[in-house]
LONUNU-297173 format. One record per residue (C-alpha): x, y, z. Coordinates in Angstrom, 2 decimals. Example, Ala and Ser with C-alpha at 12.3 -4.5 7.8 and 13.67 -1.06 7.14 Angstrom:
2
SITE       u       v       w
SITE   12.30   -4.50    7.80
SITE   13.67   -1.06    7.14
# end
This chain:
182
SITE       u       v       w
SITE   26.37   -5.41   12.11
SITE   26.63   -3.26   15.43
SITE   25.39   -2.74   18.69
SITE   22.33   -0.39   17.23
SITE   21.15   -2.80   14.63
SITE   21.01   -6.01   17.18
SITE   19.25   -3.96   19.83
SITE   16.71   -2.23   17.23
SITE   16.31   -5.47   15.69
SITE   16.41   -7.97   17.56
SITE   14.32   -6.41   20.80
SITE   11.83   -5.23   18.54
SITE   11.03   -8.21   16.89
SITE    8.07  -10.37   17.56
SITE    9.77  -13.54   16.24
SITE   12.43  -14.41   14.05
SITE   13.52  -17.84   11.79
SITE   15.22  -21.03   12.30
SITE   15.45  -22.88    9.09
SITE   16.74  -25.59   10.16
SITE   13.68  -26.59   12.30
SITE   11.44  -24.95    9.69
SITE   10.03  -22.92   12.55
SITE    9.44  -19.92   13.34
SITE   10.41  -19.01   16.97
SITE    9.76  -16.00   19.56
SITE   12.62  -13.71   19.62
SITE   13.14  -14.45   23.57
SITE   15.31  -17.18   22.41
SITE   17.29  -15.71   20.33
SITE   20.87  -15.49   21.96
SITE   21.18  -11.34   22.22
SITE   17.93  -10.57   23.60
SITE   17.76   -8.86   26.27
SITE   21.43   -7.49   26.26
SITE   21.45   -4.10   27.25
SITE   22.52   -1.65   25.10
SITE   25.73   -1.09   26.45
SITE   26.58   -4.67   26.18
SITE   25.82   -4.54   22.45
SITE   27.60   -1.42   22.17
SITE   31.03   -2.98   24.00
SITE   30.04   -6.22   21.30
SITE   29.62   -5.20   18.13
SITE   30.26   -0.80   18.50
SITE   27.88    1.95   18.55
SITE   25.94    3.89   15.63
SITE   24.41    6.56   14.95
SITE   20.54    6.12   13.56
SITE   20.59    4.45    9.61
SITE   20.13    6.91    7.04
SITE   17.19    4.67    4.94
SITE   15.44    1.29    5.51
SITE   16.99   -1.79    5.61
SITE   16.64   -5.48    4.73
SITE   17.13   -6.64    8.77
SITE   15.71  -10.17    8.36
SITE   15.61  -12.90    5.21
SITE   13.87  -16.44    6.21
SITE   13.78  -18.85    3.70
SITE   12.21  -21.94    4.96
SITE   10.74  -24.95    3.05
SITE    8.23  -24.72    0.57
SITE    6.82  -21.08    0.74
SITE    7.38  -20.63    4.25
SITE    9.73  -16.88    3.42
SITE    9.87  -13.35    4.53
SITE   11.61  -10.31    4.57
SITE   12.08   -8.03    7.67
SITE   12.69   -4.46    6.96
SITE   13.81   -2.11    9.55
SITE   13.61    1.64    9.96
SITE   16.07    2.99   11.85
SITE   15.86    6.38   10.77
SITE   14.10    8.18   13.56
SITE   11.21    9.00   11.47
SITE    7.92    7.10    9.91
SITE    8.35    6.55    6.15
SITE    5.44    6.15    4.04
SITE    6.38    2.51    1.68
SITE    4.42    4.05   -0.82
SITE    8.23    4.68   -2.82
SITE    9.48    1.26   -1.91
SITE    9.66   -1.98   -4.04
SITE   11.23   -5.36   -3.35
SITE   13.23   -6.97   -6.28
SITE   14.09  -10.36   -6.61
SITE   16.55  -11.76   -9.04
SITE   16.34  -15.33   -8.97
SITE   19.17  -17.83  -10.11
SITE   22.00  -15.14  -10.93
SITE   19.72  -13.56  -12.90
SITE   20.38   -9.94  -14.11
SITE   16.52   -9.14  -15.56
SITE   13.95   -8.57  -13.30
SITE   10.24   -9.15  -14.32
SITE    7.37   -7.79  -13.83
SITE    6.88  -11.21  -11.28
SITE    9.56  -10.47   -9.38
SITE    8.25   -7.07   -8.00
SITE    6.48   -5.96   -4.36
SITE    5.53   -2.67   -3.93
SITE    5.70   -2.26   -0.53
SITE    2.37   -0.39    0.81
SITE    1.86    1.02    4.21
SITE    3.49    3.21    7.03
SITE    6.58    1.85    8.82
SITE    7.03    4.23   12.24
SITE   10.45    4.92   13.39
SITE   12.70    2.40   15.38
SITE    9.91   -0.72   13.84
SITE   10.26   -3.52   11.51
SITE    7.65   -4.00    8.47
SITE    7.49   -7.71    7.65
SITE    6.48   -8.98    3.86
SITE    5.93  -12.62    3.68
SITE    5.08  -15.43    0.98
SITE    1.41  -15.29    1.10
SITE    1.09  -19.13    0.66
SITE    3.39  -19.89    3.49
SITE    2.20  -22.85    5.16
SITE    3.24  -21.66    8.84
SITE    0.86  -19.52   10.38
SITE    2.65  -17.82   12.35
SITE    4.85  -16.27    9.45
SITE    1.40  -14.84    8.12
SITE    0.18  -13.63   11.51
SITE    3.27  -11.41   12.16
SITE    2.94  -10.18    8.60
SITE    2.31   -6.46    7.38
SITE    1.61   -7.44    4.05
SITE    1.91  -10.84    2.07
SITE    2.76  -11.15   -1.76
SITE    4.49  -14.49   -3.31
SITE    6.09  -12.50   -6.12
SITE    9.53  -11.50   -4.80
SITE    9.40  -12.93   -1.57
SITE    9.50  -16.55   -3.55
SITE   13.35  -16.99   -3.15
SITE   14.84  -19.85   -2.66
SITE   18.43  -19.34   -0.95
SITE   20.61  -18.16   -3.90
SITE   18.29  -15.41   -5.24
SITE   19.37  -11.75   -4.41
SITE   16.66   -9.86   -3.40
SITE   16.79   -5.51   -3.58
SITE   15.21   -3.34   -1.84
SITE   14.47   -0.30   -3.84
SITE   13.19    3.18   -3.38
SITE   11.85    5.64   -6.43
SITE   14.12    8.64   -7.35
SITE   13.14   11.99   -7.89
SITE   14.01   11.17  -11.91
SITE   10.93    8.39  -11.57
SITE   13.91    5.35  -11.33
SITE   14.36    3.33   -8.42
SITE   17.88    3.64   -6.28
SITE   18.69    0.33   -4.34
SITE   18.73    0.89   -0.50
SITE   20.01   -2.49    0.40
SITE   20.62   -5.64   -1.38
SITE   20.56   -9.62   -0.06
SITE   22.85  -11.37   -2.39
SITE   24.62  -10.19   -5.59
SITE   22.62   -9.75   -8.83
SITE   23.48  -11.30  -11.81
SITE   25.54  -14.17   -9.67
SITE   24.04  -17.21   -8.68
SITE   26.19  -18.93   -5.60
SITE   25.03  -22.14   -5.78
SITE   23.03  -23.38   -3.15
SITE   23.19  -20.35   -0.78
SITE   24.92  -17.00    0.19
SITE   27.99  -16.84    2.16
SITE   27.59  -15.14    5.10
SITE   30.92  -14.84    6.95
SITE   31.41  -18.79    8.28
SITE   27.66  -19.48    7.87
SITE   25.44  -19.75    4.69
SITE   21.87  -17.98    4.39
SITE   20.14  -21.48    4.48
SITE   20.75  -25.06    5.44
# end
């Protein structure tokens, strides 16, 4: 993580996850909103723009209250029309055809797109959305989740990955001294 990714992310989101309250809160409270750039940058180092998409944002909360935040931080709109999300649930190393989004839409430079369990319970999760879909955004914690963009060969390349397919770490991912849920 660095200074461009937490300023990107975090001051352009709308709202962001606290599983432990099973809520989902305004980014003002986050604690590195409103930083300035250069405080990031002294924090966490400076970068150059990101070269594809990224998975910026996984909220697993009870029930089927879930999303995925994906950034662009490649200076330029990119048409989702070559993007899935893969989720391989329990360690698995298959993915079905259950287990697929295909992301749909434009995401503009320097903005988030947002894909959410469409029978999340919180409304708030479904009002921030771009689009909903319960088929891979139905993890529960351990479940590695891909996202993936077509090839010029007609394959998909992953861009980013939450998790490690084909290992299931019990309960939830380590994340440096935290896990990805409580």
């Amino acid at each position: 993580l660095n200074s461009h990714d937490i300023v990107e992310t975090i001051n352009s989101n709308k709202w962001f996850c606290d599983e432990t309250k099973d809520t989902v809160e305004y980014v003002h409270n986050h604690p590195e909103y409103g930083k300035s750039k250069e405080e990031l940058d002294a924090a966490y180092g400076a970068s150059d723009a990101s070269t594809d998409l990224f998975i910026s944002e996984y909220c697993e909360g009870s029930s089927n209250n879930k999303y995925l935040e994906i950034y662009n931080g490649t200076g330029a709109d990119i048409d989702l029309a070559n993007y899935q999300l893969w989720n391989y649930a329990n360690g698995s190393t298959e993915l079905n055809k259950y287990s697929v989004v295909q992301l749909e839409g434009i995401i503009k430079a320097g903005d988030v797109f947002v894909v959410s369990n469409s029978s999340a319970a919180l409304q708030d999760i479904l009002d921030n959305s771009d689009q909903n879909s319960s088929n891979a955004v139905n993890f529960n914690g351990d479940d590695a989740v891909a996202l993936v963009k077509k090839n010029a060969e007609g394959g998909y390349d992953i861009v980013d990955l939450f998790g490690v397919i084909g290992v299931d770490p019990g309960k939830a991912w380590a994340i440096g001294d935290y896990l990805s849920v409580v």
